[in-house]
C-alpha positions in Angstrom: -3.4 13.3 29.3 -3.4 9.5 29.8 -6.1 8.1 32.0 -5.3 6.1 35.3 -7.2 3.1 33.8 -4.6 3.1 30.6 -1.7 3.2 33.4 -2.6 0.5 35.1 -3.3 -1.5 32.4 0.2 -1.0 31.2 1.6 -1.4 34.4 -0.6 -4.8 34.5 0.7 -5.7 31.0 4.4 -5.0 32.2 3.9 -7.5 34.9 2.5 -10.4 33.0 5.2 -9.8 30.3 8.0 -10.1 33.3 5.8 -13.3 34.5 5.8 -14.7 31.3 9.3 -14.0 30.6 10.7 -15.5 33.9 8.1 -18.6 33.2 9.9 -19.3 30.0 13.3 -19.2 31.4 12.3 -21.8 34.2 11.3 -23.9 31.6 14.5 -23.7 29.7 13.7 -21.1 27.1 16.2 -18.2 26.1 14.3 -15.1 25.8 15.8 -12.8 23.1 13.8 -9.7 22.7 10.6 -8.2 24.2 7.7 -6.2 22.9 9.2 -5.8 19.1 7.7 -4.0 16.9 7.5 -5.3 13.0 6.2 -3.9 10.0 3.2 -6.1 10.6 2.8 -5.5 14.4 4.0 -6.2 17.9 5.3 -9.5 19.5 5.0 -9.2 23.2 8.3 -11.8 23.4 10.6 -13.6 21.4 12.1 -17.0 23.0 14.1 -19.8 21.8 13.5 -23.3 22.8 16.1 -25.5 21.2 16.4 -24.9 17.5 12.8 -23.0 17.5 12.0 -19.6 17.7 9.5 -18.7 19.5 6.8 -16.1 19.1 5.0 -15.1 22.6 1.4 -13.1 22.8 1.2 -12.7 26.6 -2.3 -11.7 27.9 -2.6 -10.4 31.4 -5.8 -10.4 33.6 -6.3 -9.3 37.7 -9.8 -11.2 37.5 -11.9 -12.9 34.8 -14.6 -10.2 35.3 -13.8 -9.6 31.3 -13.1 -13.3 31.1 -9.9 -15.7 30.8 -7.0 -13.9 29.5 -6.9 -16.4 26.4 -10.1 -15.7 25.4 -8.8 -12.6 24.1 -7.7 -14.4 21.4 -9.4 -14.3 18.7 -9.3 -14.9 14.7 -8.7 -11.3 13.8 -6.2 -11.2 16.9 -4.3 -14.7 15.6 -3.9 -13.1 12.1 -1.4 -10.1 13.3 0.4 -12.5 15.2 0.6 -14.4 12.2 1.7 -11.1 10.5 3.8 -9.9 13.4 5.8 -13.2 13.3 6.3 -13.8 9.7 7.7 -10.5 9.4 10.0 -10.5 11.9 11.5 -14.3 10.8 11.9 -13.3 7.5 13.8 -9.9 8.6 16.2 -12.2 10.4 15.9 -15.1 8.1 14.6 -17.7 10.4 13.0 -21.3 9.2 11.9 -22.6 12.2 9.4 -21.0 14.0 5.7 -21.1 16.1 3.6 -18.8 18.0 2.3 -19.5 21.4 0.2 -18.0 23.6 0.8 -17.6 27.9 -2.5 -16.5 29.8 -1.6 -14.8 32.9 -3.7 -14.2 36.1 -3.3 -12.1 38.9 -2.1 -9.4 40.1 1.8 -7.7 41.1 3.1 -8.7 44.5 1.0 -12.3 44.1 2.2 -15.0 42.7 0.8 -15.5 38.7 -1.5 -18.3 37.7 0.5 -19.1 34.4 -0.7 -21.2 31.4 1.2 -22.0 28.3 -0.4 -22.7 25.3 2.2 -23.9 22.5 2.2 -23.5 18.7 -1.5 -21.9 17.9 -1.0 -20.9 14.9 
């Protein structure tokens, strides 16, 4: 039996996918696919902006109690996006590529504090 506390933390995660996703399109992205899975891991989003594909880790927090979303981003973290991304340009033979990063704060039925953070790899 799943816990309340994993629901709402997917339920959470949902939303600051959607908030990413509708972030990138106002900013003149095309998003492709979202929360593919690769032999090498999970990308949350995949975007194009221009001739770039676009790799998206979204992390999601309703308060910084456990600290700015983007903190979660660590070295061990950066490395499976890495993986995650590599994989998935090779399986559909793409050159041009970057991962970024969007923090989101907040909660559903507010409006999200968004920041982007571009090519971290």
């Amino acid at each position: 039996m799943k816990s309340r506390f994993s629901s709402h933390n997917r339920e959470i995660g949902l939303w600051g996918e959607s908030a990413a996703a509708d972030y990138l399109l106002s900013k003149g992205f095309q998003v492709i696919a979202r929360n593919v899975r690769t032999s090498r891991g999970e990308i949350d989003l995949v975007a194009r902006h221009g001739d770039i594909a676009v790799f998206v880790e979204v992390k999601t927090r309703t308060n910084a109690r456990f600290g700015l979303p983007e903190e979660a981003i660590n070295p061990r973290k950066l490395s499976h996006m890495l993986g995650a991304a590599e994989a998935y340009a090779a399986q559909n033979a793409i050159d041009n590529w970057q991962i970024d990063v969007i923090s989101v704060e907040g909660k559903p039925g507010r409006r999200p504090v968004i920041t982007h953070f571009e090519n971290v790899s």
